[in-house]
VEXLOMAR-876639 format. One record per residue (C-alpha): residue in one letter; x, y, z. Coordinates in nm, 3 decimals. Example, Ala and Ser with C-alpha at 12.3 -4.5 7.8 and 13.67 -1.06 7.14 Angstrom:
residues 2
<pt><aa>a</aa><xx>1.230</xx><yy>-0.450</yy><zz>0.780</zz></pt>
<pt><aa>s</aa><xx>1.367</xx><yy>-0.106</yy><zz>0.714</zz></pt>
END
This chain:
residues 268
<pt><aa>x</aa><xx>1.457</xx><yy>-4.236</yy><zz>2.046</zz></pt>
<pt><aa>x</aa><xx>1.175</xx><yy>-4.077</yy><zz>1.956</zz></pt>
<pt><aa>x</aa><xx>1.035</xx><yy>-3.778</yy><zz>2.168</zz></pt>
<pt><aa>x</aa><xx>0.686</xx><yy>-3.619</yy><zz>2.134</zz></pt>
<pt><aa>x</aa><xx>0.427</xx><yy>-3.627</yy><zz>1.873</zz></pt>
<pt><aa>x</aa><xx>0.594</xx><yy>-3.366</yy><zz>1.585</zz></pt>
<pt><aa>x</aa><xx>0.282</xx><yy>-3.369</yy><zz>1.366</zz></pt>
<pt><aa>x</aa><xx>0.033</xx><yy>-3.264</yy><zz>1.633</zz></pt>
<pt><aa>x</aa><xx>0.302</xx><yy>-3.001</yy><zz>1.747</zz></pt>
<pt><aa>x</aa><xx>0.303</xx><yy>-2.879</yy><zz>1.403</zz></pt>
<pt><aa>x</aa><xx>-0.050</xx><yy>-2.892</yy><zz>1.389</zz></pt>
<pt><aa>x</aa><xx>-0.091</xx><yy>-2.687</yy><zz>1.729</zz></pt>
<pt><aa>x</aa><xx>0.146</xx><yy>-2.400</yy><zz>1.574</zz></pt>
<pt><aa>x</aa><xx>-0.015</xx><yy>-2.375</yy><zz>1.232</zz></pt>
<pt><aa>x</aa><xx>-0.341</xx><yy>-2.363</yy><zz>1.427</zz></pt>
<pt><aa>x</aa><xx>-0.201</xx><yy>-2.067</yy><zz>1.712</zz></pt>
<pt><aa>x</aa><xx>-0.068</xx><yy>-1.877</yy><zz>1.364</zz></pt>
<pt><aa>x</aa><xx>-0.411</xx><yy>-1.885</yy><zz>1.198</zz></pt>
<pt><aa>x</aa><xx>-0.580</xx><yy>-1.760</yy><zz>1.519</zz></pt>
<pt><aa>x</aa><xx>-0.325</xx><yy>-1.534</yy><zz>1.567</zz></pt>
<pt><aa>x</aa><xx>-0.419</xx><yy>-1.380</yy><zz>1.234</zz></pt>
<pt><aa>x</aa><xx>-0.744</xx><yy>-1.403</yy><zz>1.268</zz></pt>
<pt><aa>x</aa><xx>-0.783</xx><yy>-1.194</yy><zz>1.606</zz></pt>
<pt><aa>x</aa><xx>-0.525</xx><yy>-0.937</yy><zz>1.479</zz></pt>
<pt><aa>x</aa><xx>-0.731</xx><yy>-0.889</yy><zz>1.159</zz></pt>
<pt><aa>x</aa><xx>-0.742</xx><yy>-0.548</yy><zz>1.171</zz></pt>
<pt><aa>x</aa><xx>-0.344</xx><yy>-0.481</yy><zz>1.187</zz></pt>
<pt><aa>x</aa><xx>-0.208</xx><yy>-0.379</yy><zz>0.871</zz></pt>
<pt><aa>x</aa><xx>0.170</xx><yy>-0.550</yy><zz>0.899</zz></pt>
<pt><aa>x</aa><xx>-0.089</xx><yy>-0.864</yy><zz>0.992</zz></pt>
<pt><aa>x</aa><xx>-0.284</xx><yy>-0.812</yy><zz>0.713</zz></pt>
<pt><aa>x</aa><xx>0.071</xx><yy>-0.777</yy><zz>0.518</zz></pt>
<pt><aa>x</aa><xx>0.209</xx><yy>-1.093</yy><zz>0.668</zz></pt>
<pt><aa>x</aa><xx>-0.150</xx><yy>-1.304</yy><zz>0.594</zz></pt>
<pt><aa>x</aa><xx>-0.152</xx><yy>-1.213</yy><zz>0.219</zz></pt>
<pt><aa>x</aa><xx>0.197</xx><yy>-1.318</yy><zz>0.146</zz></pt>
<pt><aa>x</aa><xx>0.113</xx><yy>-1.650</yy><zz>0.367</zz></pt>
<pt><aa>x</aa><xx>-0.175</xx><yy>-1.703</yy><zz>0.158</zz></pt>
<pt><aa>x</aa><xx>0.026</xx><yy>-1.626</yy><zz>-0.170</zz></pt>
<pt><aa>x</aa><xx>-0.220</xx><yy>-1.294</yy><zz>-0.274</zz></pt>
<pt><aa>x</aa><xx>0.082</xx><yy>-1.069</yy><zz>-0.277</zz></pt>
<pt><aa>x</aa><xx>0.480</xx><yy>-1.099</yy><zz>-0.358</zz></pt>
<pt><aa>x</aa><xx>0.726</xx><yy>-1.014</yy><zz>-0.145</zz></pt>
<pt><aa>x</aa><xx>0.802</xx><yy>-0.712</yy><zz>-0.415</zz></pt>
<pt><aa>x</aa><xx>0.462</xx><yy>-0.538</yy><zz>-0.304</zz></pt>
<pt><aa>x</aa><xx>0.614</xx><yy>-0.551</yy><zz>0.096</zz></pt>
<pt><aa>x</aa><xx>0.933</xx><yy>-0.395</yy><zz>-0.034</zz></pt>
<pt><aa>x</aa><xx>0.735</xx><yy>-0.112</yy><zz>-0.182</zz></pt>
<pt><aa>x</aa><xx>0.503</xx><yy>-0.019</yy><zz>0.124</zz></pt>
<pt><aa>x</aa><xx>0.865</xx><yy>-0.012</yy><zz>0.265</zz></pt>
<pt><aa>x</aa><xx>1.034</xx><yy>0.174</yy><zz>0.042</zz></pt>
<pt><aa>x</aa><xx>0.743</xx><yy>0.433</yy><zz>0.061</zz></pt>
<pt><aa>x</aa><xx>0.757</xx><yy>0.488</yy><zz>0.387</zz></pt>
<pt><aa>x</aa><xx>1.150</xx><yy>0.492</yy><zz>0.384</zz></pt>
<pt><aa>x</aa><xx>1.093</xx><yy>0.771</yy><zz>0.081</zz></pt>
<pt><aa>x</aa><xx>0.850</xx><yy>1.010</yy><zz>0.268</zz></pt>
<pt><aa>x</aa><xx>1.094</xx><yy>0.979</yy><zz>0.606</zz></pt>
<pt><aa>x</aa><xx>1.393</xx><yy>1.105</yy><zz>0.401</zz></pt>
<pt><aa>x</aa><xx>1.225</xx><yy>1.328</yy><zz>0.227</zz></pt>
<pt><aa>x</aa><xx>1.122</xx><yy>1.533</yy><zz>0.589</zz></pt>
<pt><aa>x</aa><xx>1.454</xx><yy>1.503</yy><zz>0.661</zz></pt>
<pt><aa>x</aa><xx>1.561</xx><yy>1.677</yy><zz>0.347</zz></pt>
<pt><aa>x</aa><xx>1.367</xx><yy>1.925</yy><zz>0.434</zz></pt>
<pt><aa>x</aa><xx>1.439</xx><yy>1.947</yy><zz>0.773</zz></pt>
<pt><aa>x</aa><xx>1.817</xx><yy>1.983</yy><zz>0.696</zz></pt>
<pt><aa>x</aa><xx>1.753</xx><yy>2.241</yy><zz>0.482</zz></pt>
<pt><aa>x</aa><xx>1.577</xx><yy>2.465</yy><zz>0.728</zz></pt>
<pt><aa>x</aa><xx>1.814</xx><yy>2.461</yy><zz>1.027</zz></pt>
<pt><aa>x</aa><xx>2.139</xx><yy>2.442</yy><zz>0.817</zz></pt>
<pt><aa>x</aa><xx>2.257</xx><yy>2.177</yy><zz>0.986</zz></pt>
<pt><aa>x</aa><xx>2.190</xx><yy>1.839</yy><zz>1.157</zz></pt>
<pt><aa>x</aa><xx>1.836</xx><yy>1.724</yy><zz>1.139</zz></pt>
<pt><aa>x</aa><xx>1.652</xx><yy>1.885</yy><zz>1.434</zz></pt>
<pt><aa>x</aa><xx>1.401</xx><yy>1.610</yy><zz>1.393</zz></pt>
<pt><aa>x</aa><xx>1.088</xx><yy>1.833</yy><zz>1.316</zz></pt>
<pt><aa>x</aa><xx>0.941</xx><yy>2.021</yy><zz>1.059</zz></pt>
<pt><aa>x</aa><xx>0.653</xx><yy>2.295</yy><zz>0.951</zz></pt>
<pt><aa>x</aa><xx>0.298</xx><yy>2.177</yy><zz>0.949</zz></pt>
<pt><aa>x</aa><xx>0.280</xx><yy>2.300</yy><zz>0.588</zz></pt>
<pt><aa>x</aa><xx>0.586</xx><yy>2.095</yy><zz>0.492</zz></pt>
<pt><aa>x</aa><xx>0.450</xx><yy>1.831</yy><zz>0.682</zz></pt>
<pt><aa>x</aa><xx>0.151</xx><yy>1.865</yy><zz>0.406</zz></pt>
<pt><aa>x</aa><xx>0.340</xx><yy>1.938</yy><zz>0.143</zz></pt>
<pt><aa>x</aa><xx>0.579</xx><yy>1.608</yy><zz>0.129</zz></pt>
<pt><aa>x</aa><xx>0.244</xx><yy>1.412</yy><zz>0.192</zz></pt>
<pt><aa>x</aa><xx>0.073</xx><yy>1.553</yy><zz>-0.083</zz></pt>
<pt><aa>x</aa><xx>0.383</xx><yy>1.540</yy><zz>-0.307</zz></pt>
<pt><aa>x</aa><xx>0.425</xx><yy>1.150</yy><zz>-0.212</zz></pt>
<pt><aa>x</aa><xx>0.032</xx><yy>1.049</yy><zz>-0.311</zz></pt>
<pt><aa>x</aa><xx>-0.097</xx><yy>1.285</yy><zz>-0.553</zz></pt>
<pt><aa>x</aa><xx>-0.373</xx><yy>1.019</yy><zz>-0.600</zz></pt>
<pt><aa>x</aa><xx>-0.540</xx><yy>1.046</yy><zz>-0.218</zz></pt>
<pt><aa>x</aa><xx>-0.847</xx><yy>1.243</yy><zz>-0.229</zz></pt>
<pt><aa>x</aa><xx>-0.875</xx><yy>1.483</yy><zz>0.078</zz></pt>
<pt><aa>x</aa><xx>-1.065</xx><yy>1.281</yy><zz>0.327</zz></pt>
<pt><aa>x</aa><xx>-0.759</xx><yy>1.023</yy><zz>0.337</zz></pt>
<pt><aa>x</aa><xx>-0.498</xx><yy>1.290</yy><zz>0.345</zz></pt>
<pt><aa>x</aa><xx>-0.670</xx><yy>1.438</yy><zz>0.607</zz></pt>
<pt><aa>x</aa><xx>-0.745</xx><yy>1.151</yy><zz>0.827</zz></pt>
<pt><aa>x</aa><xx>-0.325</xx><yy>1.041</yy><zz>0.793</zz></pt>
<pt><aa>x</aa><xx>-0.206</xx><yy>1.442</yy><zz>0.829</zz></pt>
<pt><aa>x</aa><xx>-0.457</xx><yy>1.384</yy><zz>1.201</zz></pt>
<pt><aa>x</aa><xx>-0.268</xx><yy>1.145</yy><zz>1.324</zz></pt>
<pt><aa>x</aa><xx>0.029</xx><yy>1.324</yy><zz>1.394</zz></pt>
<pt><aa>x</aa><xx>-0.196</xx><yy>1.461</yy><zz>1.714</zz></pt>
<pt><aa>x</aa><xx>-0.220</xx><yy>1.132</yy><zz>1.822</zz></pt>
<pt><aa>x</aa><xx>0.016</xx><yy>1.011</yy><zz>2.077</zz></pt>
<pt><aa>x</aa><xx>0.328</xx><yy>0.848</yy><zz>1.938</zz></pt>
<pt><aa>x</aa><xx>0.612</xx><yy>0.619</yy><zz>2.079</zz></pt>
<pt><aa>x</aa><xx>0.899</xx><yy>0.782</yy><zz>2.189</zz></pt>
<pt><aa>x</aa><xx>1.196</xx><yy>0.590</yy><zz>2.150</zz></pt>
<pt><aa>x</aa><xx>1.294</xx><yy>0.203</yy><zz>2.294</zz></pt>
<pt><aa>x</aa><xx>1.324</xx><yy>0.243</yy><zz>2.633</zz></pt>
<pt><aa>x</aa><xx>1.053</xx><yy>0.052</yy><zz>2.852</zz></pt>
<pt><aa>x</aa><xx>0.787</xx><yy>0.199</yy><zz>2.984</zz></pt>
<pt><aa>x</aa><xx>0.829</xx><yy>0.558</yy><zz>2.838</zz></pt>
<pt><aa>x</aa><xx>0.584</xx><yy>0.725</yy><zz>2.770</zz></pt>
<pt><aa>x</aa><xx>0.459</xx><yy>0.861</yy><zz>2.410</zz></pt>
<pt><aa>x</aa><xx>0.442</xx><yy>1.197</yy><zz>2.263</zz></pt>
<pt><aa>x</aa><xx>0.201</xx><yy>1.406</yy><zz>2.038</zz></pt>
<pt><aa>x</aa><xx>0.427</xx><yy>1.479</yy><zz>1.789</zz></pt>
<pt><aa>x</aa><xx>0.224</xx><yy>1.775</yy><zz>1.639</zz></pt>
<pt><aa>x</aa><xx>0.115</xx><yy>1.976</yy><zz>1.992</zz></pt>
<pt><aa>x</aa><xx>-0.169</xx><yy>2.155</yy><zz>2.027</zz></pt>
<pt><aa>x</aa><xx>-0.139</xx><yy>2.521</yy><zz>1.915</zz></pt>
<pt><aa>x</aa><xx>0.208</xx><yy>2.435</yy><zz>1.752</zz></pt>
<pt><aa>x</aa><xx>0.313</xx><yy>2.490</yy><zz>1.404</zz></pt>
<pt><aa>x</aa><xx>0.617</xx><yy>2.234</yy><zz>1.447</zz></pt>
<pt><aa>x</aa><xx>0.565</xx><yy>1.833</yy><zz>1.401</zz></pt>
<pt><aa>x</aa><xx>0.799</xx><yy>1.625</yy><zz>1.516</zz></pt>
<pt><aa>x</aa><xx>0.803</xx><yy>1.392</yy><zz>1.278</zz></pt>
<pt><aa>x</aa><xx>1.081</xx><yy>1.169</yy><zz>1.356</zz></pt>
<pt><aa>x</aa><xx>0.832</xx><yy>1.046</yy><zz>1.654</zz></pt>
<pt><aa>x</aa><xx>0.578</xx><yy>0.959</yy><zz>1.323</zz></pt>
<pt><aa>x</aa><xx>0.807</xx><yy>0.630</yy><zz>1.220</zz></pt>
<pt><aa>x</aa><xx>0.938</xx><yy>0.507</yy><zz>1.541</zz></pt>
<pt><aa>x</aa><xx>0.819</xx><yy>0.165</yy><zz>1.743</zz></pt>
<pt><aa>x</aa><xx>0.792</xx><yy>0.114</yy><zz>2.049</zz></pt>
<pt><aa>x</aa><xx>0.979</xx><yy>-0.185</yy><zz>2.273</zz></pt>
<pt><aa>x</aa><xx>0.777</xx><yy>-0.432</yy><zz>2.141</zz></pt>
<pt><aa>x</aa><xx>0.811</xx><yy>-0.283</yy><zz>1.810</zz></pt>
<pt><aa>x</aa><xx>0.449</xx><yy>-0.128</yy><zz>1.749</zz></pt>
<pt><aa>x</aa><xx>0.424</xx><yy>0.133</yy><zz>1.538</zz></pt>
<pt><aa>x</aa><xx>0.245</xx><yy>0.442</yy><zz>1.582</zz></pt>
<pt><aa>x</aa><xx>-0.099</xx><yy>0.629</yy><zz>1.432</zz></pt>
<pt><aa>x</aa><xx>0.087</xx><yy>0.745</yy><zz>1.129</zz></pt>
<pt><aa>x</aa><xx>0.231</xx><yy>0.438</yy><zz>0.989</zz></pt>
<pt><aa>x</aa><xx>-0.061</xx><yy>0.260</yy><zz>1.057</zz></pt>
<pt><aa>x</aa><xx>-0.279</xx><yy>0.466</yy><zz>0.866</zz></pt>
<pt><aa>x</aa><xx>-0.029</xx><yy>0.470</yy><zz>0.627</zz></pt>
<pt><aa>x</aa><xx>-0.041</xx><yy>0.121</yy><zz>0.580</zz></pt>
<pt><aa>x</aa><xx>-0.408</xx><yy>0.083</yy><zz>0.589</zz></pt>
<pt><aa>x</aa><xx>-0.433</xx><yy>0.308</yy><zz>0.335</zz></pt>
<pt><aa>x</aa><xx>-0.213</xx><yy>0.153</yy><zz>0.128</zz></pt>
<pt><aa>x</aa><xx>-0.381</xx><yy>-0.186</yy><zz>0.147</zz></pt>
<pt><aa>x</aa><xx>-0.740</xx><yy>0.001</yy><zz>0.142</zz></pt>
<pt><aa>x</aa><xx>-0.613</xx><yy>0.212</yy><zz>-0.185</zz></pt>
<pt><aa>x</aa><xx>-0.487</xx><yy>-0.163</yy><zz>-0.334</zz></pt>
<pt><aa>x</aa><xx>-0.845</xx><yy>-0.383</yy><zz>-0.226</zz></pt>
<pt><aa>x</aa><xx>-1.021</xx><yy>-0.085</yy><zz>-0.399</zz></pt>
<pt><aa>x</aa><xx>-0.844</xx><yy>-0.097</yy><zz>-0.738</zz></pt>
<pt><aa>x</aa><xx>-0.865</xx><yy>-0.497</yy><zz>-0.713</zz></pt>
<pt><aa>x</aa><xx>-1.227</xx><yy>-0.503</yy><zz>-0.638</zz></pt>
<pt><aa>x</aa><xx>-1.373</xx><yy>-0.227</yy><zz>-0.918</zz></pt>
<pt><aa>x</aa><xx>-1.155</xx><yy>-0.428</yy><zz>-1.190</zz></pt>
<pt><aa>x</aa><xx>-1.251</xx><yy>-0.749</yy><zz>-1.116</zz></pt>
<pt><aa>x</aa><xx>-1.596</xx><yy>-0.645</yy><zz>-1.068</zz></pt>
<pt><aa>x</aa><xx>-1.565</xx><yy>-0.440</yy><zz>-1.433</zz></pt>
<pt><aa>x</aa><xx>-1.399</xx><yy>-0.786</yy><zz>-1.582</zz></pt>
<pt><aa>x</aa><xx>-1.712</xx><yy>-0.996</yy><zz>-1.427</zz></pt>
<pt><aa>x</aa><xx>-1.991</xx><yy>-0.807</yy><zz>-1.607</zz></pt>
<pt><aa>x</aa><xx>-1.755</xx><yy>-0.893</yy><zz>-1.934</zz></pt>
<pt><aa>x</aa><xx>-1.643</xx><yy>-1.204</yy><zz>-1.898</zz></pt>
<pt><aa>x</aa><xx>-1.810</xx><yy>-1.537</yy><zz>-2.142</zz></pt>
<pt><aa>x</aa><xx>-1.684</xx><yy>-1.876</yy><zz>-2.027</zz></pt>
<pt><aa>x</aa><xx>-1.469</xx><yy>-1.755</yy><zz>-1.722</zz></pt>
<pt><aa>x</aa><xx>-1.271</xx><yy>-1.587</yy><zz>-2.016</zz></pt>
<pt><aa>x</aa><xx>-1.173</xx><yy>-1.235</yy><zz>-2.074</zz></pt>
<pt><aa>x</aa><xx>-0.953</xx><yy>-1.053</yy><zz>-2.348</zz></pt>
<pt><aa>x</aa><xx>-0.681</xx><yy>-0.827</yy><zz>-2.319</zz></pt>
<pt><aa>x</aa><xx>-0.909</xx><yy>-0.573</yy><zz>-2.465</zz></pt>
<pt><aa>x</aa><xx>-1.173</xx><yy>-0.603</yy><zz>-2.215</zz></pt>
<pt><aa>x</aa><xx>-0.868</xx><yy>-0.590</yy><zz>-1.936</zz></pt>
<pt><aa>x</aa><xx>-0.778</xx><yy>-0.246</yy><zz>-2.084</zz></pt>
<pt><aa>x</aa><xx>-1.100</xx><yy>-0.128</yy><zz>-2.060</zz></pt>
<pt><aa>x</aa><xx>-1.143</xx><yy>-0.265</yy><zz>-1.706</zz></pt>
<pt><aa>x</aa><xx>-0.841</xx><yy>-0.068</yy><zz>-1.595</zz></pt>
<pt><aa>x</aa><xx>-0.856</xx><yy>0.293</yy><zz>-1.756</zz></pt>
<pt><aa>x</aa><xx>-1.261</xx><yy>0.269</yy><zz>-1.576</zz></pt>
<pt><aa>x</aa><xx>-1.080</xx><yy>0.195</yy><zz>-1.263</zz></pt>
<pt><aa>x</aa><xx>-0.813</xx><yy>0.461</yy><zz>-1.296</zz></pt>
<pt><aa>x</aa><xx>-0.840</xx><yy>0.700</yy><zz>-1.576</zz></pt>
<pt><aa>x</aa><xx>-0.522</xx><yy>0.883</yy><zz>-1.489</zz></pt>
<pt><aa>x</aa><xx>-0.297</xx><yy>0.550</yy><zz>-1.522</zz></pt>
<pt><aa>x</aa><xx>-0.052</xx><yy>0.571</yy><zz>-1.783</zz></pt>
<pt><aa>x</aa><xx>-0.020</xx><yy>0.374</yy><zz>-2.107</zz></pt>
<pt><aa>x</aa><xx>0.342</xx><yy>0.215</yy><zz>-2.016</zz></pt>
<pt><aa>x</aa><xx>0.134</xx><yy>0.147</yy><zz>-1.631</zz></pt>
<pt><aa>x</aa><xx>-0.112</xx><yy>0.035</yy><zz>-1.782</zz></pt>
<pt><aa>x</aa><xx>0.113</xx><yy>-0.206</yy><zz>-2.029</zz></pt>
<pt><aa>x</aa><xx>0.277</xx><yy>-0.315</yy><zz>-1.760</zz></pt>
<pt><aa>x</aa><xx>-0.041</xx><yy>-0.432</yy><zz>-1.558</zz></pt>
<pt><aa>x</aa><xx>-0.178</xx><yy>-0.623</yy><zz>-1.799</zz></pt>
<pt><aa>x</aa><xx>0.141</xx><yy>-0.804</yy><zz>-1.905</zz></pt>
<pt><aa>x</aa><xx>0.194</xx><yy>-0.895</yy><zz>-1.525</zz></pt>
<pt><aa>x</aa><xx>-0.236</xx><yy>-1.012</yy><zz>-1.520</zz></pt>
<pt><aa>x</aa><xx>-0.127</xx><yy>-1.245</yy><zz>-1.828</zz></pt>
<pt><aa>x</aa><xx>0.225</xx><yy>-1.388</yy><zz>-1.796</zz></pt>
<pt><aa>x</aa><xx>0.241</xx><yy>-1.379</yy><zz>-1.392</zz></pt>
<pt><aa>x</aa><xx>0.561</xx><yy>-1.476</yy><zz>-1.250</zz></pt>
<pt><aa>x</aa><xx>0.734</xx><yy>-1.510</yy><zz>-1.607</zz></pt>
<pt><aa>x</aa><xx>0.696</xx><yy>-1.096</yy><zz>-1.675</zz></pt>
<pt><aa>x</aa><xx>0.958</xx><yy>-1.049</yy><zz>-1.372</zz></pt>
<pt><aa>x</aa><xx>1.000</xx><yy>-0.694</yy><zz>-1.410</zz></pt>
<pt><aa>x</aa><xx>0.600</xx><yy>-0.640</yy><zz>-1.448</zz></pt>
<pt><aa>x</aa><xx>0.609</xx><yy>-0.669</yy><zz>-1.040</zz></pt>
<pt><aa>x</aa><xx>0.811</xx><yy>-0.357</yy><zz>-0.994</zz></pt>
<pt><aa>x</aa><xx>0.636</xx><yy>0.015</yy><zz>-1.003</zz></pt>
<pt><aa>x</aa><xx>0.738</xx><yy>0.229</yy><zz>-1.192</zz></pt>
<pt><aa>x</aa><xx>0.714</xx><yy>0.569</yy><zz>-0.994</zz></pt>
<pt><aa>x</aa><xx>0.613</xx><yy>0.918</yy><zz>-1.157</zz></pt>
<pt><aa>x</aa><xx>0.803</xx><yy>1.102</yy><zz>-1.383</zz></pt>
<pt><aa>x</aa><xx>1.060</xx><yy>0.812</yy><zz>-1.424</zz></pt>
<pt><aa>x</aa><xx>1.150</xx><yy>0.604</yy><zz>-1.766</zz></pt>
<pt><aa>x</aa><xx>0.947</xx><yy>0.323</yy><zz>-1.756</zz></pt>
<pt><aa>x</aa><xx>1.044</xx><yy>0.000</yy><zz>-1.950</zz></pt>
<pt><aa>x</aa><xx>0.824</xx><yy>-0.132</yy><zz>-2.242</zz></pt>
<pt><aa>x</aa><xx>0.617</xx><yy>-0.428</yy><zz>-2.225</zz></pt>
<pt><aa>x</aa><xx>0.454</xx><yy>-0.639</yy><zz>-2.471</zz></pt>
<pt><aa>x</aa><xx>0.085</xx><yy>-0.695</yy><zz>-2.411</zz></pt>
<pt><aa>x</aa><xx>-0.091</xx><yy>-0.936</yy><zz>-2.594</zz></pt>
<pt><aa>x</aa><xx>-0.315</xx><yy>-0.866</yy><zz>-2.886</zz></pt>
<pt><aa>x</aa><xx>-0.644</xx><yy>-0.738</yy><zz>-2.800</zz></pt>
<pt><aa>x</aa><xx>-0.819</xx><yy>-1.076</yy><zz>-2.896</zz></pt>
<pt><aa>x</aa><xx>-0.602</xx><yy>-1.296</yy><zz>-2.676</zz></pt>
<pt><aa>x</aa><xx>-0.764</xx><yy>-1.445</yy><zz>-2.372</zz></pt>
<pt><aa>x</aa><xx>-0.671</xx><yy>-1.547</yy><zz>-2.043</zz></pt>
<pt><aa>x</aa><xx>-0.934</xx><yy>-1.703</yy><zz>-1.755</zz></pt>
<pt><aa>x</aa><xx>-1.032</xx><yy>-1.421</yy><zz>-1.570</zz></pt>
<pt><aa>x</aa><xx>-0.960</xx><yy>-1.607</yy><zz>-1.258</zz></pt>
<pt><aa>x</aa><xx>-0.571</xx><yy>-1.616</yy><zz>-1.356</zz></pt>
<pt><aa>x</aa><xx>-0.560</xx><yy>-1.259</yy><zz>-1.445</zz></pt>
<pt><aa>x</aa><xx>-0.686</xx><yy>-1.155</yy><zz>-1.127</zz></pt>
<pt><aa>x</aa><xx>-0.494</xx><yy>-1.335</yy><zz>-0.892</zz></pt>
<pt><aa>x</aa><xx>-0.181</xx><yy>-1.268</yy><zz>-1.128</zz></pt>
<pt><aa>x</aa><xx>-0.219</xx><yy>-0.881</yy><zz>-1.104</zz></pt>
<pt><aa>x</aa><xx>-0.299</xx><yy>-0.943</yy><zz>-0.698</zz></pt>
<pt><aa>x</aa><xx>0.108</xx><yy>-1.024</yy><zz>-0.681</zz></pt>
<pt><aa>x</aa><xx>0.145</xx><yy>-0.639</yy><zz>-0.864</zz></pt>
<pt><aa>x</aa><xx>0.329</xx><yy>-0.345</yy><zz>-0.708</zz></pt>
<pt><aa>x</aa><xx>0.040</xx><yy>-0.125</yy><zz>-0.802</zz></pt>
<pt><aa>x</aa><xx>0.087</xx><yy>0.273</yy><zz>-0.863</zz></pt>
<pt><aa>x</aa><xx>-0.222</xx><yy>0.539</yy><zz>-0.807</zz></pt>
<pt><aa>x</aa><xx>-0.249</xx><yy>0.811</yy><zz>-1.035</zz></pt>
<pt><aa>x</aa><xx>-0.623</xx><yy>0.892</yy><zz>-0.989</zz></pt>
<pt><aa>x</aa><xx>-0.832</xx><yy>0.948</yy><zz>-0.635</zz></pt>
<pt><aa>x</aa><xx>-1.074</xx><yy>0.694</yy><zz>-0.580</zz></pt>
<pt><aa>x</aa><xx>-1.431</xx><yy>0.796</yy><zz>-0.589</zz></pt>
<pt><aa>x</aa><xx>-1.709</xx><yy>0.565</yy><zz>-0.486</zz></pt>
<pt><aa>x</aa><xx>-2.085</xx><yy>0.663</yy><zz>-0.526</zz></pt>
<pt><aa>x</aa><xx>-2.324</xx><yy>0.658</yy><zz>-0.259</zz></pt>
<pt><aa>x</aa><xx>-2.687</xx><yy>0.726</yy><zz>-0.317</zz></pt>
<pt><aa>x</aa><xx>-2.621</xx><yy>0.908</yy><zz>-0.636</zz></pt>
<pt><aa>x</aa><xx>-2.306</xx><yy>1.126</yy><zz>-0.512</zz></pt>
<pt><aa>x</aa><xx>-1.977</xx><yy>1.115</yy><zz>-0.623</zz></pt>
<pt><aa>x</aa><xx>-1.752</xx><yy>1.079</yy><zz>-0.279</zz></pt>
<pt><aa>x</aa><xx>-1.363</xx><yy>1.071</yy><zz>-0.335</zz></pt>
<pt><aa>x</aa><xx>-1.166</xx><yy>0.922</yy><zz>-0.057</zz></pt>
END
């Protein structure tokens, strides 16, 4: 026997998710969630806003077991607070380092229990942060001010790099084609401080896509990065398949972004 109408069910769900998505715009785990439903990112660039955040959190901790000698008291020094931050993006300029050190006055959630209420974890007049309040959720599993800005940023910092190379590879490209040459190019103007093997490994992932596996995975400062083979400098690729290739990319920042307004030079 058969009971209800399973396509227009399926049809009502697919339509609640997109509005769903669409109302939430704004949220960055939404945003997140909407570009790997749309197939713009992999699942490898989730991992690493993750891993990230996991990285920064340990690293307070570090430093917050070193202080008291013991177990973690769950806050630190303002100026540590700074220093892991700056440590962890060297490539923010000061504005967004500023506006994501703020946040910590912001009230945070406090633990699971419903209906508590939320705590500034950086008081006014203090010189202690709490910063264990910085990462947690509340009941319903919303984060705080600092993770979302830290997640905004991150997906700000990645539509930025996206945008200024594609827009560099459309003033070059002939036919809807472009050369590995002209992707070079395209990505040293976007970020001069990028490394050779980084940039190797971008342009290897913008050509072969899924098939350079290991081209998905950062490769974070100061470590050994593997070597890639990138095509010669003659070799094309439609510009349209190098750009959403190198969407799917665990990018890595080495240079503050500056955009120019009216003539100035703003980083941010």
């Amino acid at each position: 026997m058969q009971v209800g109408n399973f396509q227009s069910i399926i049809c009502e769900w697919g339509y609640n998710l997109l509005e769903g998505l669409r109302r939430y715009a704004d949220d960055p785990e939404i945003q997140f969630f909407k570009l790997l439903l749309e197939g713009d990112i992999s699942e490898e660039v989730l991992h690493d806003m993750n891993a990230v955040t996991l990285g920064i959190f340990e690293e307070m901790q570090a430093l917050d077991s070193q202080a008291s000698r013991a177990a973690s008291t769950g806050t630190i020094k303002v100026a540590k607070l700074r220093q892991v931050l700056e440590s962890a993006f060297p490539e923010k300029g000061k504005r967004r380092l500023e506006a994501l050190i703020e946040t910590a006055k912001e009230p945070h959630p406090n633990g699971e229990r419903k209906g508590e209420k939320k705590t500034v974890p950086w008081k006014h007049n203090s010189d202690d942060v709490q910063y264990d309040l910085l990462f947690r959720e509340d009941d319903h599993h919303e984060s705080g001010p600092f993770l979302y800005m830290l997640r905004m940023q991150y997906l700000q910092q990645r539509a930025e790099f996206l945008t200024e190379i594609e827009r560099q590879l459309r003033n070059s490209v002939k036919k809807g084609r472009v050369t590995s040459g002209q992707c070079l190019s395209a990505i040293k103007y976007t970020d001069p401080g990028l490394p050779e093997s980084e940039i190797k490994r971008l342009i290897a992932a913008g050509f072969h896509g899924p098939a350079a596996k290991d081209a998905l995975h950062s490769h974070k400062h100061g470590t050994t990065a593997p070597t890639f083979t990138i095509p010669d400098s003659s070799e094309e690729v439609a510009v349209k398949d190098f750009l959403f290739n190198l969407r799917r990319v665990v990018l890595q920042w080495y240079s503050p972004y500056t955009l120019r307004v009216k003539g100035v030079d703003i980083r941010i």
